[in-house]
C-alpha positions in Angstrom: 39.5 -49.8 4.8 37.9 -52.4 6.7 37.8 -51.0 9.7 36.1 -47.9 8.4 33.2 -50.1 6.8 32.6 -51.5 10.6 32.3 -48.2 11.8 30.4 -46.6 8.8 28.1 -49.7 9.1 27.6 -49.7 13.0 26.7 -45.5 12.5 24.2 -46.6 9.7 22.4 -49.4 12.6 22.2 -46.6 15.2 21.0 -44.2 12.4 18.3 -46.9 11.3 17.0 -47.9 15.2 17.3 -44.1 16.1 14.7 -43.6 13.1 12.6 -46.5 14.4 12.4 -45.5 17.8 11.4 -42.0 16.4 8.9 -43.0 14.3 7.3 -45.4 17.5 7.5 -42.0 19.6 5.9 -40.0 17.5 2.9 -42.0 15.7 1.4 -42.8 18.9 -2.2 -43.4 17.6 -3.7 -46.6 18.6 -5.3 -48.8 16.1 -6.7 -52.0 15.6 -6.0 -54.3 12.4 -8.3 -56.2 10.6 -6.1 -59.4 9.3 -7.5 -61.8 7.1 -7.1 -64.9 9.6 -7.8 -62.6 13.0 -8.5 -58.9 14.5 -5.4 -57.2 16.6 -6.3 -55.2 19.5 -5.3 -51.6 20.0 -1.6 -51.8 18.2 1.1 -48.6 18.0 0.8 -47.3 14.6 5.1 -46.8 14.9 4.9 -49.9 15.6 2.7 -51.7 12.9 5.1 -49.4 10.4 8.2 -50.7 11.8 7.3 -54.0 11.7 5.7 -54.1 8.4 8.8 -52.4 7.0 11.2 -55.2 8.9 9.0 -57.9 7.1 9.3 -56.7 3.9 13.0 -55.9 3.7 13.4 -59.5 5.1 11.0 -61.0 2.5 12.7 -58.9 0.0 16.1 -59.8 1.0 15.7 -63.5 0.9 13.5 -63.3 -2.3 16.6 -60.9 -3.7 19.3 -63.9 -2.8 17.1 -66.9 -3.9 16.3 -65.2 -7.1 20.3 -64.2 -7.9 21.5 -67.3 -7.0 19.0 -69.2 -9.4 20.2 -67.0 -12.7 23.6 -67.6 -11.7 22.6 -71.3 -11.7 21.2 -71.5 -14.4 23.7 -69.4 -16.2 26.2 -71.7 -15.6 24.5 -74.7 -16.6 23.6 -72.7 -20.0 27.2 -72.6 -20.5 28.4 -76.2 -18.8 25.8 -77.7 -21.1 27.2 -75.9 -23.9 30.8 -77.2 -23.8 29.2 -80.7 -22.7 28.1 -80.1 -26.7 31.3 -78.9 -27.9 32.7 -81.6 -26.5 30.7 -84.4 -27.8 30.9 -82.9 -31.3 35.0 -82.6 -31.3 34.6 -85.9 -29.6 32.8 -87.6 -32.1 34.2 -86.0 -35.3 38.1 -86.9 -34.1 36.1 -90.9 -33.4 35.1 -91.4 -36.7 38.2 -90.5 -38.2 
């Protein structure tokens, strides 16, 4: 099973660069961006797409992991802290006994 995922996911890369390159090739407009900080000169409009779309599934990606692994954290602490209590009170009922 493995080795089809490796192949299924090395047809899916080519699939995904084919589709940049296409979209580079065929938006060939030039424009010029306006940033905040600084002007770009003339810039691919393929290319401004496919690297905005890069950013953003990055950004999205990381923000994605950070975010999941903070529930889970906190999730278990919810529950660590929980028995911590369960704990203390079996703990302290069997003391003053």
């Amino acid at each position: 099973m493995t080795f089809f995922k490796k192949i299924l996911f090395i047809l899916l890369a080519f699939l995904l660069l084919f589709a940049g390159l296409w979209l580079v090739v065929v938006n060939d407009q030039d424009v010029s961006l306006n940033l905040l900080v600084f002007a770009t000169p003339h810039v691919n409009v393929g290319i401004v797409v496919l690297l905005s779309f890069v950013f953003g599934a990055l950004l999205g990606v990381l923000a994605g992991f950070n975010l999941f692994s903070l529930l889970k954290l906190n999730t278990r602490l919810y529950w660590l802290k929980r028995e911590v209590r369960q704990l203390q009170d079996a703990l302290g009922d069997k003391r003053y006994r």
